[in-house]
N, C-alpha and C positions, 0 to 999 in steps of 0.2 A: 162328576169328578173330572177335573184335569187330567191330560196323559201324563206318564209318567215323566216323557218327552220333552212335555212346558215345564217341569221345575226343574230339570236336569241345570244344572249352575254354567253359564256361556265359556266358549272359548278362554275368552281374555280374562274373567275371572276362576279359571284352573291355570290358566299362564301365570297367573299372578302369585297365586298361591305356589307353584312349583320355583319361581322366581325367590320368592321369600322364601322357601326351606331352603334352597342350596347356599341363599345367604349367610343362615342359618346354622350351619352347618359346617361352611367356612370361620365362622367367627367362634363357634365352637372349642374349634378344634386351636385356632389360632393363638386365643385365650387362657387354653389353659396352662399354667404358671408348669416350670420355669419359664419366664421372659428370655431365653438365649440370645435369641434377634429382633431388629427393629419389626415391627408389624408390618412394613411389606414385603420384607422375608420370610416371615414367618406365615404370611397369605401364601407362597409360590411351595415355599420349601414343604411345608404337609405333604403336597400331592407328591413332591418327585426330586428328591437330594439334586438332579440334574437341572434343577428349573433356576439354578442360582448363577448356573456358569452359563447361561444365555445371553447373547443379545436383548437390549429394550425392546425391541421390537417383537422378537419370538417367545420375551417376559411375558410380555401381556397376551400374546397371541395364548399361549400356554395355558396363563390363568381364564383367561375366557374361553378355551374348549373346556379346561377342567370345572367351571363353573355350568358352562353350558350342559356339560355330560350329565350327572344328576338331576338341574332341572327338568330335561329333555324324560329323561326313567320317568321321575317322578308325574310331568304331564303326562306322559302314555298310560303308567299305569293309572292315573285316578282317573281318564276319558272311558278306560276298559271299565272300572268297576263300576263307574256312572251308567254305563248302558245296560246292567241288568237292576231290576225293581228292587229285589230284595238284598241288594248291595247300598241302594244308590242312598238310604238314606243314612246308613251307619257312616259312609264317607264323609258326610256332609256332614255328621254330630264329631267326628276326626278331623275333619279342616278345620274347624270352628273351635274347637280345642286348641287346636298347635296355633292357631290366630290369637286368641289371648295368651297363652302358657307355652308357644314357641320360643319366643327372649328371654321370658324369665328363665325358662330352663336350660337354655345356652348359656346364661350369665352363671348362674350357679352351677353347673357340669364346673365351669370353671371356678366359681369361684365358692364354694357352698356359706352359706349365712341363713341363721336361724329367723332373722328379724323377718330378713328377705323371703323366706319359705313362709313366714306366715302372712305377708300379702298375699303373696298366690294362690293360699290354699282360701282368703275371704275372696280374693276375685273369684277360682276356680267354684265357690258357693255362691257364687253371683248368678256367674255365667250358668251353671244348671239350672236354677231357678230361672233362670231367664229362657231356657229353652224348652222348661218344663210349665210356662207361662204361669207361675207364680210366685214370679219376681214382685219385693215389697213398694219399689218404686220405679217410678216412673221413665217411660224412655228416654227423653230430655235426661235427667240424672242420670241413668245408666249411661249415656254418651260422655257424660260429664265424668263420672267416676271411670270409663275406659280410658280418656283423655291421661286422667291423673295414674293408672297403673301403668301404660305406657312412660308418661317423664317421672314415675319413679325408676322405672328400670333401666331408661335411658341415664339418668346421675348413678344410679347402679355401674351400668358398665363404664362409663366416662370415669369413675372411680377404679374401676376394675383395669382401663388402661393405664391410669397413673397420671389420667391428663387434670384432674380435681383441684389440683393447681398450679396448674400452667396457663395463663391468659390465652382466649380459645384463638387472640391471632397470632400467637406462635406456634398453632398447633402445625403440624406437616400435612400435606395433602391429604396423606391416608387414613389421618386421623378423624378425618369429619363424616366418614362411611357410616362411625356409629351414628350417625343421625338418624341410617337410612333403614337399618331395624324395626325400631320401634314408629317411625313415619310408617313405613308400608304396612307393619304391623295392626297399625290402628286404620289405616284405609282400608283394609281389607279384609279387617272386623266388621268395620262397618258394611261394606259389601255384602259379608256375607251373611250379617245379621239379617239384611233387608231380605234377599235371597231366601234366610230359611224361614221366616215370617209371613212370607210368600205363600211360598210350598206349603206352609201347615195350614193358611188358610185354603189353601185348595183342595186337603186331603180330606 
């Protein structure tokens, strides 16, 4: 048997993962209705009523420490639980969770829809079966069907901003971040998939 050591999951994918919840967590929070302010006030304004009456330049410096603070928590504490055995694997069935049922759950905090809750809940019967390796189909598919839970829930929130029809080149800058959800989303599904696939052939 492998040390516990070798399946422990690398640096840059718990960067990655801590990366993607603070995103997450902003859009959150950003999203949920009333719409008061444009969406890149409404990214500053959450953390701190003061972040409005900044400079551009100590704007973004601001939202990038308060982006950074979180992910930064979040890295530390998932490197701490990773180093003992009988932590390390419940963390790794918790990243792989908030990997597929991260977005969707940020979309519906904001936005709640029934249709919507029952994708999730056939993904989230996917993904068990999947990690409890008696999933009905095949990898190749399972890539396929992760691909399409991701750009449903990408038209989901694109919906959810109000951009569904607005031609995507009039959108504003800030508007194209929802890309970056469900992109990293599914990269880092699949990371992690390989990752625990891994490990369990090793245990």
């Amino acid at each position: 048997m492998e040390s516990t050591h070798s399946t422990k999951p690398s640096v840059y994918v718990d960067l990655m993962f801590a990366a993607y919840a603070s995103f997450l967590i902003a859009f959150a929070v950003v999203c949920k209705p009333p719409f008061t302010w444009t969406l890149q006030t409404r990214y500053f304004y959450m953390w701190t009523p003061h972040a409005v009456g900044l400079s551009r330049v100590n704007f973004l410096l601001t939202y990038a420490a308060l982006f950074l603070i979180p992910a930064a928590v979040l890295f530390i504490s998932i490197r701490l639980v990773e180093h003992f055995p009988v932590t390390l694997k419940g963390i790794r069935v918790v990243t792989g969770f908030l990997a597929v049922a991260g977005f969707p759950l940020a979309c519906l905090y904001a936005l709640p829809r029934a249709f919507a809750l029952i994708e999730l809940g056939l993904s989230a019967v996917l993904w068990i079966a999947w990690i409890l390796r008696t999933s009905p189909v095949s990898d190749r598919l399972n890539i396929a069907l992760l691909a399409f839970h991701h750009a449903f829930w990408l038209l989901f929130a694109v919906s959810l901003l109000g951009r569904a029809t607005r031609p995507i080149a009039l959108w504003g800058g800030w508007d194209y971040l929802v890309f970056v959800y469900p992109t990293i989303g599914f990269l880092y599904t699949l990371i992690w998939g390989r990752g625990f696939k891994r490990a369990a052939q090793m245990s």
